[in-house]
N, C-alpha and C positions, 0 to 999 in steps of 0.2 A: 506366489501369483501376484502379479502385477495391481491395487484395485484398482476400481475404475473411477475415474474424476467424475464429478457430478454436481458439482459447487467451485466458484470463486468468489476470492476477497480479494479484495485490490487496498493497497495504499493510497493515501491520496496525494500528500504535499511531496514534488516531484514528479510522483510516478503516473497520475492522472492530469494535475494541475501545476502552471508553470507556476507556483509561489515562493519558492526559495526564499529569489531576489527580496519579496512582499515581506515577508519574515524579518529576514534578517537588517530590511531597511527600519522596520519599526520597532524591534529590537534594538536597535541601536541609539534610536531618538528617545525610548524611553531611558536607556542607559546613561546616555548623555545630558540627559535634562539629573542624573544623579552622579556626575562629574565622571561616568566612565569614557574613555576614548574608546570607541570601536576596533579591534585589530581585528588582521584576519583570520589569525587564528581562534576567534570568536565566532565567526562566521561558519566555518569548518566543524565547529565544536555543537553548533545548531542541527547539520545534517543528521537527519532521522535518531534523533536525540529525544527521547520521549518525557527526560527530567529536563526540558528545556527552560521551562518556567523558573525554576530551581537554579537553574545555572547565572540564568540572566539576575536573578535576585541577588546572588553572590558578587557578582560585578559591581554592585551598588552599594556595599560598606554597611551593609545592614540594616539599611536604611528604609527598605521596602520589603514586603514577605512574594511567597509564588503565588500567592491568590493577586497580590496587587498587579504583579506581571502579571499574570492570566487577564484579570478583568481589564487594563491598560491597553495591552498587546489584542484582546482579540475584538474590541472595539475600535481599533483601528485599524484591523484587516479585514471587517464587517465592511470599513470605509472604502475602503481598497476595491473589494471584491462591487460594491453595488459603484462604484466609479469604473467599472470594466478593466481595474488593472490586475487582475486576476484571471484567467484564462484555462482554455483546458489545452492540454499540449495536442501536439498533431496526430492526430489519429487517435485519442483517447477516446473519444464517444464513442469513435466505432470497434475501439477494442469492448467496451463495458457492454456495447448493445450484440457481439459477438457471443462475448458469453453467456448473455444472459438467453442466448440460443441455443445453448448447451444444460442450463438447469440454475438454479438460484444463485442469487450475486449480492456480497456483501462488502462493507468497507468498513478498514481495522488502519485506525491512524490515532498520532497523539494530539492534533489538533482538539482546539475545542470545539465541544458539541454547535454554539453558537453561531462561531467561523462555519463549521461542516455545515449545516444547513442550510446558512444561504449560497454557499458557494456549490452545492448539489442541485438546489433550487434553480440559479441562475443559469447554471449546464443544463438544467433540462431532464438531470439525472434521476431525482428523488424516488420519480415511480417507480423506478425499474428494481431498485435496493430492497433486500429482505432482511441485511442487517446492518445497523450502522454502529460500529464500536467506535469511541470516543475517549479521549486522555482523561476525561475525568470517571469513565466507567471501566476502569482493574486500576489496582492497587500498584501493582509490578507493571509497569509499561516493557513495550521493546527495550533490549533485545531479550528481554523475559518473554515467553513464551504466550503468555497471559490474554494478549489483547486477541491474537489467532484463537485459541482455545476458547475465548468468549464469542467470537464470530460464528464459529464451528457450530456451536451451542444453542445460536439463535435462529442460523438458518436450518439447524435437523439434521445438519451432517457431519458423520465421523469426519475428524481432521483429515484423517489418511487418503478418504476422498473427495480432499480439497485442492483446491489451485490457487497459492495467492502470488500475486504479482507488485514485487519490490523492485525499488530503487538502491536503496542503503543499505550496506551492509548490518547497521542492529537490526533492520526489517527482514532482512534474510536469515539472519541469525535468529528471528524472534517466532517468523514462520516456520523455517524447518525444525526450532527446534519444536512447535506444535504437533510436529507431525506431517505438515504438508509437505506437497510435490511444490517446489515455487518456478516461478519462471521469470530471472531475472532483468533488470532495466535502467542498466548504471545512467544515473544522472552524467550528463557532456562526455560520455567517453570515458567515465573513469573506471580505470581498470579495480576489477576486487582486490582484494586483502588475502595472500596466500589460506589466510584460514577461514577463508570464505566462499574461496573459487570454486572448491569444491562443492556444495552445497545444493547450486541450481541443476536443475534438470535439463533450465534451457537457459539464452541471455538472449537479447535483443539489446538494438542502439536506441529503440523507444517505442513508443507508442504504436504507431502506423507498422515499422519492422516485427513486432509483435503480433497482428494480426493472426495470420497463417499459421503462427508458433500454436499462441494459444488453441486455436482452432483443431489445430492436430494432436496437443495435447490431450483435449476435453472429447475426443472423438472415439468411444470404443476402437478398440482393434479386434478385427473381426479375425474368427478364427482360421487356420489353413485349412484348405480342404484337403482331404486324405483319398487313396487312392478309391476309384468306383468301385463295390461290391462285388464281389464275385458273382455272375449267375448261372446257375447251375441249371438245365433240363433237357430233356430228350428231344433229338432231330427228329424229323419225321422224312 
């Protein structure tokens, strides 16, 4: 038997909020100020990469740790986000304010807690959230299981009847393997990773196409009804 959803988590960077670009631009200027050249295959290597910090430090000849990256990078997207260049994608509020019509709603990203806050703040989002998971609270980030499993935890409900909503493929990989039913939301069109495709329950082109998804997802199915009773009694 099918259970019934009763909770969602959502990703943020991407899947709620246009930051990629944000990321990977200030990523880059840290890197550079430690003589890396930005490629793009750097850029690629940031999507829903939860050792993000880690990676960026390895660019730089060892010269900096992932705390330096962290505290660097996410005072600079603090900058970002209170300058308005941080955004929610089209239709993401009314995807978050959808669910949250369906039963408690949490968010399970690597971002830092710092960044997550005021960019929840600024959307308008904060109230509505029952649990915020954050890159510096599990050990194992996506696509380890870990960061879903701790959201699950805080909003009271089993994984299995959860719904989270990703962008990336480690985030896909990192939800179902929690346990969740996910409904996926490839950032520009990109197509999944044959060992990935399978996975979602559903996919959308983004945000606003995800509405109705979610919505039918999160909606009991009501039972068929069965043929009327027989009744049995005397004519007169």
């Amino acid at each position: 038997m099918t259970p019934v959803l009763r909770a969602t988590v959502f990703d943020l960077d991407d899947t709620l909020i246009d930051s990629g670009g944000a990321w990977s631009r200030v990523c880059a200027a840290f890197a550079a100020r430690h003589g890396h050249r930005w490629r793009a295959e750097d850029e690629a290597a940031l999507h829903g990469n939860g050792g993000w910090a880690p990676y960026v430090a390895g660019l730089c000849g060892g010269a900096v740790s992932g705390a330096d990256v962290v505290a660097s990078c996410t005072a600079a997207m603090v900058d970002e986000c209170a300058a308005g260049r941080v955004r929610a994608l089209p239709g993401a509020v009314d995807l978050v304010l959808e669910a949250g019509r369906h039963g408690p709603v949490g968010v399970a990203t690597a971002s830092p807690r710092r960044f997550v806050l005021a960019v929840l703040k600024a959307l308008g989002l904060a109230p509505g959230l029952s649990a915020v998971v954050c890159g510096e609270d599990v050990v194992r980030v996506k696509p380890a299981p870990d960061p879903y499993l701790r959201a699950a935890a805080e909003l009271g409900v089993p994984p299995s009847c959860c719904l989270a909503v990703e962008d990336s493929p480690n985030g896909i990989r990192s939800a179902a393997g929690a346990g969740m039913t996910v409904l996926a939301l490839p950032r520009g069109g990109m197509r999944l990773p044959d060992g990935v495709l399978h996975l979602p329950a559903a996919q959308a082109g983004g945000a606003a196409e995800a509405v109705p998804l979610l919505s039918r997802l999160l909606t009991p199915a009501r039972p068929k009804a069965g043929p009327a009773p027989a009744v049995s009694g005397h004519g007169h």
